[in-house]
C-alpha positions as CSV (number, residue, x, y, z in Angstrom):
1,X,-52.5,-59.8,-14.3
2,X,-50.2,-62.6,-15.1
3,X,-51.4,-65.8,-17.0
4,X,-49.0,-67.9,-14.3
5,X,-48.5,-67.6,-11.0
6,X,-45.5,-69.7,-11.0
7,X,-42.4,-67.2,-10.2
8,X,-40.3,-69.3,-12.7
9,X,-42.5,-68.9,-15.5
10,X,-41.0,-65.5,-16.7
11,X,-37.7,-67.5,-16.7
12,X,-38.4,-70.5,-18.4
13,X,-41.2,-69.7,-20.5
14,X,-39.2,-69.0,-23.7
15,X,-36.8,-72.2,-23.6
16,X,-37.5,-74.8,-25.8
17,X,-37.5,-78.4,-24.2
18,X,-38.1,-80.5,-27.1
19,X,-35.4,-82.3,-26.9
20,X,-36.2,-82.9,-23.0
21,X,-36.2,-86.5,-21.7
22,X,-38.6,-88.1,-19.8
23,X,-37.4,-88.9,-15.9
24,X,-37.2,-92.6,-16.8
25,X,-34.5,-91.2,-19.3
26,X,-32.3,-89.8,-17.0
27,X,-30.9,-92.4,-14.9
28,X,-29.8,-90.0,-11.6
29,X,-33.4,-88.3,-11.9
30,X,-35.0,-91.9,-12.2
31,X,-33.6,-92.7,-8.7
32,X,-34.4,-89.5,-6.9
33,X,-38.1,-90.3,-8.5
34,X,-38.0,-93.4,-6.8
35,X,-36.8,-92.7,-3.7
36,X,-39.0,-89.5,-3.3
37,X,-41.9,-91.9,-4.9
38,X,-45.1,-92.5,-2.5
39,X,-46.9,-89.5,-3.6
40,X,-50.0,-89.2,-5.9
41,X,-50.8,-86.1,-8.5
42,X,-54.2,-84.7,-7.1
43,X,-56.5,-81.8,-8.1
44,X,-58.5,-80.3,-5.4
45,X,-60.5,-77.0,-4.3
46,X,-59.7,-74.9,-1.4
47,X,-61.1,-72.0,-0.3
48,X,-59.2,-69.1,-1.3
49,X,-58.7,-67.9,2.9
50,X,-57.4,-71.7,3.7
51,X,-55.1,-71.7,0.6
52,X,-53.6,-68.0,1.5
53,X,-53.2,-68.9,5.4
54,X,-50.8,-71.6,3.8
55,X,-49.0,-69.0,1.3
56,X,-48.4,-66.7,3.7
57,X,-46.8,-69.4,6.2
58,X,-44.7,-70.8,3.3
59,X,-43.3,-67.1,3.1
60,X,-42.6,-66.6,5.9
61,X,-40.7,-70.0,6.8
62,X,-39.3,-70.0,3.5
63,X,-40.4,-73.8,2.4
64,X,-43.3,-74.5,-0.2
65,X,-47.0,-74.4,0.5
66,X,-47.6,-77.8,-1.0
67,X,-45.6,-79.1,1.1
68,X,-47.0,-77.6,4.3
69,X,-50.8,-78.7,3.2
70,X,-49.7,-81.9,2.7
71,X,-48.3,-82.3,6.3
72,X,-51.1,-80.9,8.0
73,X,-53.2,-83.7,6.1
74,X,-50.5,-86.1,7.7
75,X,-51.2,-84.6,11.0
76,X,-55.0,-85.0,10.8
77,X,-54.6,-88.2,9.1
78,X,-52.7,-89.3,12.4
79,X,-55.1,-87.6,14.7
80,X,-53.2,-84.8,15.5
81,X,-55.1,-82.2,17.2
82,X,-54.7,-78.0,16.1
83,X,-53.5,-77.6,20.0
84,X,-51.2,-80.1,19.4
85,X,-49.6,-79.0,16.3
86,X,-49.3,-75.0,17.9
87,X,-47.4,-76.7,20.9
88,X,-45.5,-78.9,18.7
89,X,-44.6,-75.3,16.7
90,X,-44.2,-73.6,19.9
91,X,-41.3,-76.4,21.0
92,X,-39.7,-76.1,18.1
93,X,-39.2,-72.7,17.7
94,X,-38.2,-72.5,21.2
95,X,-35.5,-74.6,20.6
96,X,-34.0,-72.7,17.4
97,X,-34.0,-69.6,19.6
98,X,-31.2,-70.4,21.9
């Protein structure tokens, strides 16, 4: 069993950053920071079925699972409904068929 589940962690896990610069150091990162700001670091629990459900459809499309929580919090912040989102899915993946 691995210590991380990161996939990168194999590759990275040897280099030595001590001579790394914080974000605020970097003027080009400081920006995309900024721009991509809005977002808060959180801890939470989910249950181990929710979180996989996510996994797996972050395989399979290819994007991050993060990411994919955090818009269906957007979506039920907004009142979405689930029927909603599957038509929304359906629409769209109707439309990258053709």
């Amino acid at each position: 069993m691995k210590n991380n589940s990161d996939p990168l962690f194999d590759r990275f896990a040897n280099m030595d950053f001590a001579d790394a610069k914080p974000v605020f150091g970097v003027p080009a990162l400081a920006r995309l920071q900024a721009e991509h700001g809005g977002k808060s670091r959180i801890t939470m629990r989910l249950d181990n079925d929710v979180l996989a459900v996510f996994k797996a459809r972050a395989e399979m499309t290819g994007g991050n699972y993060q990411t994919i929580i955090n818009q269906a919090l957007r979506d039920a912040a907004q009142g979405m409904t689930l029927a909603e989102v599957v038509r929304q899915a359906i629409r769209q993946e109707m439309r990258t068929d053709r």
